[in-house]
C-alpha positions in Angstrom: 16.8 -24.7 -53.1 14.6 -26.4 -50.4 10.9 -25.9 -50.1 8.7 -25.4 -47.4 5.3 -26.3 -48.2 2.8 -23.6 -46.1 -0.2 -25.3 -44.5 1.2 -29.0 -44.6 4.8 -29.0 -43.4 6.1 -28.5 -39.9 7.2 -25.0 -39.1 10.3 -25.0 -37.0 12.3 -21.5 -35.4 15.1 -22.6 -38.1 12.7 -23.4 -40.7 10.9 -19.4 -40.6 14.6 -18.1 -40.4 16.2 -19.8 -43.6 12.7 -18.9 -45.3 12.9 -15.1 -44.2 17.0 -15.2 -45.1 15.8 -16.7 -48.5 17.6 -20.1 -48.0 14.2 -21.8 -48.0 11.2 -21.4 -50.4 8.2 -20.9 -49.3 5.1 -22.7 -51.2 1.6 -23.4 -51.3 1.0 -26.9 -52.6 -2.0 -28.6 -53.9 -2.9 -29.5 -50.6 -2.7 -26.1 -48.8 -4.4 -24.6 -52.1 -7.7 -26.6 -51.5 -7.8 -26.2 -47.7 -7.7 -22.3 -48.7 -10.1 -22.7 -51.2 -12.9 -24.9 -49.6 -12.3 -22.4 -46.4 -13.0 -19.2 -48.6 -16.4 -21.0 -50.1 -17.5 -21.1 -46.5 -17.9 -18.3 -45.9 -19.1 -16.9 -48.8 -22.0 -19.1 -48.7 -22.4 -17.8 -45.0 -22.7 -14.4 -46.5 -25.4 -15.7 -49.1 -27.2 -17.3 -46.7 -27.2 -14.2 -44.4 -26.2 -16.2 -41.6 -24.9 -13.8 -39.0 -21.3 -14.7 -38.0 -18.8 -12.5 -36.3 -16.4 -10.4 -38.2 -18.3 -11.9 -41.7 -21.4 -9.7 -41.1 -20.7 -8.3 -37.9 -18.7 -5.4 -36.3 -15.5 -6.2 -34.5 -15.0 -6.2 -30.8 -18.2 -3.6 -28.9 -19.7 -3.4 -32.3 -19.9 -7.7 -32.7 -23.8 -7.3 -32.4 -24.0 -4.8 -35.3 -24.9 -6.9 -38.2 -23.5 -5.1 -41.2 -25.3 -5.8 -45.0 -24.1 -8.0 -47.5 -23.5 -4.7 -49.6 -21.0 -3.4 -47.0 -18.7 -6.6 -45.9 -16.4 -6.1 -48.3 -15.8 -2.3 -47.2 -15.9 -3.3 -43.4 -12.7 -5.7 -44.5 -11.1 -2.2 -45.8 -12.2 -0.2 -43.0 -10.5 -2.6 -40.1 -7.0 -2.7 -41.8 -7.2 1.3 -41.8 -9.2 1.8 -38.5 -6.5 -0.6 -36.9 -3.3 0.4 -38.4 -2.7 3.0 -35.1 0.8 1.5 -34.0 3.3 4.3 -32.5 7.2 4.1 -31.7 10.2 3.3 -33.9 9.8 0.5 -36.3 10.5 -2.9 -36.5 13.7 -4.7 -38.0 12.5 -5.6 -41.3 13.4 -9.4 -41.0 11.2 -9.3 -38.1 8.3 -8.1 -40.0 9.4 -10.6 -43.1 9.0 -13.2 -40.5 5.8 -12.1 -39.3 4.7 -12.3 -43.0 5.8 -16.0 -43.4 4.1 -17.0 -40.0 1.2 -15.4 -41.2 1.2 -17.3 -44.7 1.4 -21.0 -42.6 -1.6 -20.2 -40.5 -4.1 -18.8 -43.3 -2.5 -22.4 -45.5 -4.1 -24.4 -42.7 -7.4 -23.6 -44.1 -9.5 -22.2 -41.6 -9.6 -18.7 -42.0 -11.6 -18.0 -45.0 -9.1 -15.4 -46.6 -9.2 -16.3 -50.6 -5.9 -17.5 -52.7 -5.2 -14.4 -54.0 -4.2 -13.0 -50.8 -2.0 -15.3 -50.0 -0.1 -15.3 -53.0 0.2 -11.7 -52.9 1.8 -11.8 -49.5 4.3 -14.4 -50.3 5.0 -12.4 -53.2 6.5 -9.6 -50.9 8.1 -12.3 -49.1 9.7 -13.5 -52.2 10.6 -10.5 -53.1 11.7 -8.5 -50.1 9.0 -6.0 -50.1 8.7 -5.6 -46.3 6.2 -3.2 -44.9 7.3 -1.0 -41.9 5.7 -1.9 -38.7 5.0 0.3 -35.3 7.2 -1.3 -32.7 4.1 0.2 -30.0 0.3 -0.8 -30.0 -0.4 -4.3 -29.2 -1.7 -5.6 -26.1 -1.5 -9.1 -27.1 -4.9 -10.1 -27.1 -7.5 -10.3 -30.4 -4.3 -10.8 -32.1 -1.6 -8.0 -33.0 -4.4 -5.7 -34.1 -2.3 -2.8 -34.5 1.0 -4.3 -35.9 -0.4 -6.5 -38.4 -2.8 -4.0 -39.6 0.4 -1.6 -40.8 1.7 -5.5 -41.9 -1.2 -5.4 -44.0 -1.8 -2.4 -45.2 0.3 -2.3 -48.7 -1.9 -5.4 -50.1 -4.7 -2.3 -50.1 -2.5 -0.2 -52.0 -2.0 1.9 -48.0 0.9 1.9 -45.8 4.9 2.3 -46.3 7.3 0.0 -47.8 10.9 -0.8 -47.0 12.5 -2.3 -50.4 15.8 -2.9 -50.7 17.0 -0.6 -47.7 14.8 2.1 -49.5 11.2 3.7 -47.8 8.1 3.7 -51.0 4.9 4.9 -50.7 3.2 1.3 -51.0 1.8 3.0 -54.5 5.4 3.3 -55.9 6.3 -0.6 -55.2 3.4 -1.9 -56.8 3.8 0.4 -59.6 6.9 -1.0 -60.1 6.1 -4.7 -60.4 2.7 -3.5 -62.3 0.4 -5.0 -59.6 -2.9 -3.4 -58.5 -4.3 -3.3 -54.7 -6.2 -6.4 -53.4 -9.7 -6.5 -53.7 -10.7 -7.3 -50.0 -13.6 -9.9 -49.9 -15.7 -10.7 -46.3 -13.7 -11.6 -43.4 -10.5 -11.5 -45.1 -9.1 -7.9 -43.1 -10.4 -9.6 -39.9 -8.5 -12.7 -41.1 -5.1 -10.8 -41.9 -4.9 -8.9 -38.4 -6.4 -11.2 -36.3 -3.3 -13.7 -35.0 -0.2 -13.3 -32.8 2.2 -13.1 -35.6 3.9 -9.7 -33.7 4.8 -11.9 -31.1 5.8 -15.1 -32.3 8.2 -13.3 -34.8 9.8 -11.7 -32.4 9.8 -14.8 -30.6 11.6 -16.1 -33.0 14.2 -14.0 -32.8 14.3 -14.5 -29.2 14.9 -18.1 -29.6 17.2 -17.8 -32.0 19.9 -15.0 -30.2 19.0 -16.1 -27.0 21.2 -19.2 -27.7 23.6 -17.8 -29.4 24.1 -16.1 -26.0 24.1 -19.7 -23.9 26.7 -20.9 -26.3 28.6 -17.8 -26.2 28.3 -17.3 -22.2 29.8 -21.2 -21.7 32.2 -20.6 -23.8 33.7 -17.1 -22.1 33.1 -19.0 -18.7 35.1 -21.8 -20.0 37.7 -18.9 -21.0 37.5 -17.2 -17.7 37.8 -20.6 -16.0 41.1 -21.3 -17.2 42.2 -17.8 -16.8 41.5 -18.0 -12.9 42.6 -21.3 -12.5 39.1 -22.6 -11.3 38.6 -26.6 -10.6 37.5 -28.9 -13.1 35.3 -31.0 -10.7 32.1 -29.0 -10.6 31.8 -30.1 -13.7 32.2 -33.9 -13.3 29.2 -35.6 -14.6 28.7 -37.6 -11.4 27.5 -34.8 -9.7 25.0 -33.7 -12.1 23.4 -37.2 -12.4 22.2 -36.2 -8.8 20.3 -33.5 -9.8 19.7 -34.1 -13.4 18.5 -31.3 -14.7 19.2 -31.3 -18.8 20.8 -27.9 -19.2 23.1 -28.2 -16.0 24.2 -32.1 -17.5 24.8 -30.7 -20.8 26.5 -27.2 -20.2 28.3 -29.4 -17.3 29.6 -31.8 -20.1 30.4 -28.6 -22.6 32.4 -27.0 -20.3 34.4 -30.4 -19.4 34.7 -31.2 -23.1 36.2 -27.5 -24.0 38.6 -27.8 -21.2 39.5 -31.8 -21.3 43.5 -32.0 -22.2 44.7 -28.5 -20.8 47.9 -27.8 -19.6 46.4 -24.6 -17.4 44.2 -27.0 -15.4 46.7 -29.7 -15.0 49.2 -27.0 -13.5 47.2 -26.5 -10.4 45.2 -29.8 -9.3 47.1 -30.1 -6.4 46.5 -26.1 -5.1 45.3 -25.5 -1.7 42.2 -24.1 -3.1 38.8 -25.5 -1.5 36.2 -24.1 -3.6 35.8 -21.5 -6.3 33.1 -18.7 -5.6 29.6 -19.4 -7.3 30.1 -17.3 -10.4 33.1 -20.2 -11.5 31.8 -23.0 -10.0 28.0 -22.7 -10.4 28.1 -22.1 -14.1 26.3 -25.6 -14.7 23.5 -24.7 -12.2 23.6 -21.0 -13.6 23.5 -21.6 -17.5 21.7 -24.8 -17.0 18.8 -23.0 -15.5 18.6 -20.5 -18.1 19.2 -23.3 -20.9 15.9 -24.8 -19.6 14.1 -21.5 -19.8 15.3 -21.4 -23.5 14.1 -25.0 -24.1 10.5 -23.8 -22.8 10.9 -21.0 -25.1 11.6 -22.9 -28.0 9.2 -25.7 -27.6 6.2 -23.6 -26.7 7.2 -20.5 -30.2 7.1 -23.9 -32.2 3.9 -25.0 -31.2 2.5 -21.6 -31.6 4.0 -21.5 -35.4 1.9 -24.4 -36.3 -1.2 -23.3 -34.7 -4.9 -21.4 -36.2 -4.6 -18.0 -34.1 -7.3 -16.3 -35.9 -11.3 -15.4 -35.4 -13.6 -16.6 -36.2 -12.6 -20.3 -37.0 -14.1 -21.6 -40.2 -14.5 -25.0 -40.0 -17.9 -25.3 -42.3 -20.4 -23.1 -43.5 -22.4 -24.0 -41.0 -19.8 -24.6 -38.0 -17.8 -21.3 -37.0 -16.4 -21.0 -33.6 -16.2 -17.7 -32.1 -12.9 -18.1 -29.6 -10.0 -17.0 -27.6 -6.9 -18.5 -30.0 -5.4 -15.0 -30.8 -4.4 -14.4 -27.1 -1.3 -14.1 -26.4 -0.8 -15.5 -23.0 0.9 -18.8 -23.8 3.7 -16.8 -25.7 3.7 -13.8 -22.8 4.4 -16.3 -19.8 7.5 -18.2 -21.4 8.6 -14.8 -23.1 9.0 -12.9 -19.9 10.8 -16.4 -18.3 13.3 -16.2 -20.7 14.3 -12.6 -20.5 15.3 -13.1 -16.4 16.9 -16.1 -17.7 19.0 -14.4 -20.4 19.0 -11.5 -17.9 20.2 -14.0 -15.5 23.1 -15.1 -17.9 24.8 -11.4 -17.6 24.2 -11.0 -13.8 26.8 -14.1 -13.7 29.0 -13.0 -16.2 29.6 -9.4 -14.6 30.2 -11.4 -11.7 33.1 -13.2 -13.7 34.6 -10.4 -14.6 34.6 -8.5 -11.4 36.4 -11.7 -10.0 38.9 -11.5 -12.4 40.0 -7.8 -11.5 40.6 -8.9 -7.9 44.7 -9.1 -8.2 43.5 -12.0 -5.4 44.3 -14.6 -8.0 47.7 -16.3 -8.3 49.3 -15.0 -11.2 46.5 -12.2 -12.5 47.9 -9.0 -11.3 45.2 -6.2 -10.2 43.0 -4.9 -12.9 44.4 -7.2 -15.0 47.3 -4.8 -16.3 51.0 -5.3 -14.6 51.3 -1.4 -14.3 48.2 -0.5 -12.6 48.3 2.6 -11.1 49.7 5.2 -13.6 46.9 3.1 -16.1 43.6 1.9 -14.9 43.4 -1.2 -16.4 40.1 -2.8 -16.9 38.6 -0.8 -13.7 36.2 1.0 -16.4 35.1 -1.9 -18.3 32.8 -3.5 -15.6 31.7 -0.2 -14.9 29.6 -0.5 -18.2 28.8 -4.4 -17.6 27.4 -3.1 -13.9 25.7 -0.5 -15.7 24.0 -2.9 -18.7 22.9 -5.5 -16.0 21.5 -3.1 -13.9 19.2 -1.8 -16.7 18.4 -5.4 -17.7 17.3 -5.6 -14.0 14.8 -2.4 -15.0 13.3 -4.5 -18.0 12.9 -7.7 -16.1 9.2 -6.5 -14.9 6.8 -9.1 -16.1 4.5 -7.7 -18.9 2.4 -10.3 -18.7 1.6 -9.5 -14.8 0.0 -6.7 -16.2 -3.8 -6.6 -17.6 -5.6 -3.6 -19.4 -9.4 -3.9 -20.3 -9.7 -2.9 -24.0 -12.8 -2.7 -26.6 -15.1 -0.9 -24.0 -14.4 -4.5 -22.0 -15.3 -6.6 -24.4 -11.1 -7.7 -24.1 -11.0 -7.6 -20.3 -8.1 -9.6 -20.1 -5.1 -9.0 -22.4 -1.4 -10.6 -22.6 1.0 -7.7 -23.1 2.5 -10.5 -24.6 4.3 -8.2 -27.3 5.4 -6.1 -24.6 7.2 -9.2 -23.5 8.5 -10.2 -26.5 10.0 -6.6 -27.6 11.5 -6.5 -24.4 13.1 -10.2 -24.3 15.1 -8.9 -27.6 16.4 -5.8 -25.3 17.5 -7.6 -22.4 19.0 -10.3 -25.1 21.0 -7.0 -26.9 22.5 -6.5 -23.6 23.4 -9.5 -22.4 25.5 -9.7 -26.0 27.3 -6.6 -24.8 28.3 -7.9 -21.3 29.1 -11.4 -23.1 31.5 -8.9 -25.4 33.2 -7.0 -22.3 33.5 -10.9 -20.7 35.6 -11.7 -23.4 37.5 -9.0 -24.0 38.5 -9.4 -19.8 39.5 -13.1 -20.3 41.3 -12.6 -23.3 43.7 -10.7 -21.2 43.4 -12.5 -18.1 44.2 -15.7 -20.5 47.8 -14.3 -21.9 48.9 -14.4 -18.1 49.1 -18.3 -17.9 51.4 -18.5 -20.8 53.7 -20.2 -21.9 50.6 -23.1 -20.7 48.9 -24.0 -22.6 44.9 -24.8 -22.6 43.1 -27.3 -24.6 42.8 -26.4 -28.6 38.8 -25.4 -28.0 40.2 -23.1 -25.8 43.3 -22.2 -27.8 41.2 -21.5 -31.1 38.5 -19.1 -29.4 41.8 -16.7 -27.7 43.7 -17.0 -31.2 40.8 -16.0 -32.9 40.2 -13.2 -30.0 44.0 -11.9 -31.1 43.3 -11.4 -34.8 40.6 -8.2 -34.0 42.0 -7.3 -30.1 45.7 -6.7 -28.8 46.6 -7.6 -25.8 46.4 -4.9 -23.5 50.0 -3.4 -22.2 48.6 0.0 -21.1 45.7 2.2 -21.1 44.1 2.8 -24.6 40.3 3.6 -25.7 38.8 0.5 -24.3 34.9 0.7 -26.0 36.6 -0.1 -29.8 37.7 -3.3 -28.1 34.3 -3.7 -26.2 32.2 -3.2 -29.5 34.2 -5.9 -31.4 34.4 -7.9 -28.8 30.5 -8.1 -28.8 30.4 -8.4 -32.3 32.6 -12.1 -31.9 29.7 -13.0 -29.5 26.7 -11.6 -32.3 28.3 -13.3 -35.5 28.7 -16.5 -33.9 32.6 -16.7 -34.2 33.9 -18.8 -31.2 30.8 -20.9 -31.7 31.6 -21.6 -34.9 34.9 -22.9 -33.7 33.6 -25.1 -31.0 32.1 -28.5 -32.1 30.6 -29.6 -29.2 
C-alpha cells in the first residue's frame, strides 16, 4: 500500500479520499515527528517562562485577557473541547468526518501548533481504524475555525463524545475499552490546537470537489446523449470557434462532446437538414458546462491550497515568536464554495431544459412525450415535473452564505464566513443536480431508441447499452420513480464515465 507522509508530502483532493477509503496510509515520518516535537517544546517552555500567549495561558475569544495559572492550562484544554462541543442538527456522513480527521492530522504534522505526539498518533489511530466520531451537521460560523464541529471531532480522545464504529453508535468509553486505550491527557494549548482550523469545511469541500465532477462528466455525457437523440448540429462544437473565446472548460467540454459523437451514423443522417440553429440548451452546452467546469477548477485549486495550509491559533513558530492571527477564517473556502453551488446549480437548470425540449413532439422523429401512444399514457409528462421541482429548490439554496456576517464572542469575531454553511449546502445542491442528471438520462435513453436502426458512435453506443441492462425501454405508462432512482444511481457510481475514455 502507498504512503502518505503527514506534514511533508503534498495533500491533494484525491490523496485525502484514497486515505479516508483506506487505499492510502497515512504516516508521520521522521521529519513530521521532529517538527511536532520541537513545536510542543515551545510552548511548554512558554508556559515555564510565564510568558502570556493566547490560548497557552489565556482565555479564548472575550476572555483572551484572562491569564489563566500554570496549574489550570491543562484543565482549560479539557474545558474548551467540552464548552465547545454545542453543534445541533443531523449528523455528518462519517467519511466526511474521517476526512476532517486526516486534514486535521496534515496541518498539526506541519509543526506549528504545539499539540504533542501522542495526540496525533491517537487520532490517526481512529483513522486507521475506522473509529469515526459523530459530528453536528449545525454550529459553525466559519470563523476561529469549526469551533463547534471539531470540538464533537475531538471529544472521544478525552474519553467524551459518541462513536460510530463499524456502522454501530459506542459511548466513546466502550471503543476505547475495546482496544484497551485510556483518554488523552490534554497538555497546554493542545484543545485550542485540535478545534481551532477549518477542517469542517475543507472536508466537505472535498467532497464537493470530488461529486461535483462526477456531475460535469456525467452532465456532458447525457447532453452528448440528448444531442444525438434530437438530432442537434455538430458544429457548435468545432474547435475553431472556441479558440475565439478560449475559455478552458468551454475548449475541453467542446472537444469531449465532439470526441463522444465523432463517427456517428445519427449525426451524419441529417447534415444537410434545413435546421438553422439548435435552441441554447443543445447548442450552448460548451459555454454552459464550460462555465461551470471553470468554477470547479477554482474550487479545486483553492480546497488544495487550503489542505496544505496552518489554519490554527496561535502560530508557534518559537518560544519566543507566536503570532496571534486570522488563518482559521473561512472566507477563502466560503467565496469559491458558494461559486460552485450556482455553478453545479447551473448544470441542472440546463439539463431540465434538455429534457423539456425533448418532450416537444416538435422534433423530427420524437413523437410527443416521448411515448408513440400518448394520450391513453402520459409519457414522460411527470418526469420533468420532478426535475422542475428539484431545480427550483436548488434555486432556494443558491443564497450566498457567505454574503451573510454575524458578530460572535461578544464581538470579538465581528466578521465570520458562514463558510460551512456554504459548504453543507454545495453537497445539497450537488445531491440534486445528480437526480436531474438521473431523470436526463432516463429521457434520452428513450428519446435515443427512436433513431434506430442508426446508429451513434460506440461512446455513445456503450453509455445507452449499459442504460438497457437496469431500464426497459418505455412502451407505456409504468411507475416511472424506480427508473428515476436507478437512473441517478448510473450518474452517482460513475458508470457511463467509466465507459467513456476521453
Amino acid at each position: 500500500m502507498k504512503t502518505f507522509k503527514y506534514g511533508v508530502d503534498k495533500m491533494t483532493v484525491e490523496i485525502a479520499l484514497n486515505i479516508a477509503k483506506g487505499k492510502i496510509k497515512g504516516i508521520i515520518g521522521k521529519e513530521a515527528s521532529e517538527k511536532i516535537e520541537k513545536s510542543r517544546r515551545a510552548v511548554l517552555s512558554i508556559v515555564e517562562k510565564k510568558d502570556v500567549v493566547y490560548g497557552i495561558n489565556t482565555g479564548f475569544g472575550p476572555l483572551c485577557t484572562t491569564i489563566i495559572s500554570e496549574d489550570d492550562t491543562r484543565e482549560l484544554q479539557y474545558n474548551i473541547l467540552k464548552s465547545h462541543s454545542v453543534g445541533m442538527g443531523e449528523n455528518i456522513e462519517p467519511e466526511i468526518a474521517k476526512l476532517m480527521m486526516i486534514l486535521k492530522v496534515h496541518s498539526l504534522a506541519f509543526g506549528f501548533s504545539g499539540i504533542k505526539p501522542e495526540t496525533v498518533d491517537r487520532i490517526i489511530f481512529f483513522i486507521k481504524n475506522d473509529i469515526i466520531p459523530e459530528v453536528p451537521s449545525q454550529g459553525s460560523v466559519g470563523a476561529s475555525g469549526d469551533l463547534a464541529p471539531l470540538s464533537h471531532l475531538f471529544l472521544p480522545l478525552i474519553g467524551l463524545g459518541i462513536i460510530n464504529y463499524k456502522d454501530e453508535i459506542y459511548e466513546t468509553s466502550e471503543i476505547l475499552n475495546k482496544f484497551s486505550l485510556k483518554p488523552i491527557e490534554l497538555g497546554p494549548k493542545e484543545g485550542l490546537a485540535l478545534i481551532n482550523g477549518t477542517q469542517f469545511i475543507a472536508a466537505h469541500a472535498v467532497k464537493v470537489v470530488e461529486r461535483m465532477e462526477n456531475c460535469l462528466d456525467n452532465a456532458d455525457i447525457i447532453a452528448a446523449m440528448n444531442i444525438e437523440a434530437m438530432k442537434g448540429s455538430g458544429s457548435p462544437f468545432l474547435p475553431e470557434l472556441h479558440e475565439l473565446r478560449p475559455y478552458e472548460g468551454s475548449k475541453y467540454v467542446a472537444l469531449r462532446i465532439s470526441k463522444m459523437l465523432e463517427g456517428s451514423e445519427i449525426m451524419q443522417s441529417h447534415t444537410n437538414c434545413d435546421r438553422v440553429q439548435d435552441p441554447y440548451s443543445l447548442r450552448c452546452v460548451p459555454q454552459v458546462h464550460g462555465a461551470s467546469r471553470n468554477a470547479w477548477t477554482h474550487l479545486k485549486n483553492t480546497v488544495e491550497i487550503e489542505l496544505n495550509s496552518v489554519t490554527d491559533n496561535p502560530v508557534i513558530f518559537s518560544d519566543t515568536h507566536t503570532i496571534s492571527g486570522g488563518n482559521f477564517h473561512g472566507q477563502p473556502l466560503a467565496l469559491p464554495l458558494d461559486y460552485a453551488t450556482f455553478a453545479t446549480a447551473e448544470i441542472g437548470n440546463i439539463s431540465d431544459r434538455r429534457i423539456y425540449l425533448s418532450l416537444g413532439g416538435k422534433i423530427e422523429g420524437l413523437p410527443k412525450l416521448l411515448l408513440r401512444e400518448a394520450g391513453l399514457n402520459s409519457g414522460f409528462m411527470m418526469p420533468q415535473y420532478t426535475s422542475a421541482a428539484i431545480v427550483s429548490e436548488n434555486k432556494t439554496l443558491c443564497f450566498p452564505a457567505s454574503a451573510d456576517s454575524i458578530p460572535t464572542s461578544m464581538g470579538q469575531e465581528d466578521h465570520v464566513s458562514m463558510g460551512a454553511i456554504s459548504a453543507r449546502k454545495a453537497l445539497r445542491v450537488i445531491e440534486n443536480v445528480e437526480k436531474v442528471l438521473g431523470i436526463e438520462l432516463f429521457c434520452a435513453a428513450q428519446a435515443f431508441e427512436y433513431r434506430k436502426p442508426l446508429k451513434s458512435a460506440p461512446a455513445m453506443e456503450a453509455c445507452q447499452e449499459h442504460v438497457r441492462t437496469k431500464i426497459k425501454f418505455v412502451e407505456k405508462d409504468r411507475i416511472f420513480a424506480k427508473d428515476m432512482n436507478i437512473a441517478t444511481e448510473i450518474v452517482r457510481n460513475k458508470e457511463l464515465t467509466k465507459l467513456i475514455e476521453f
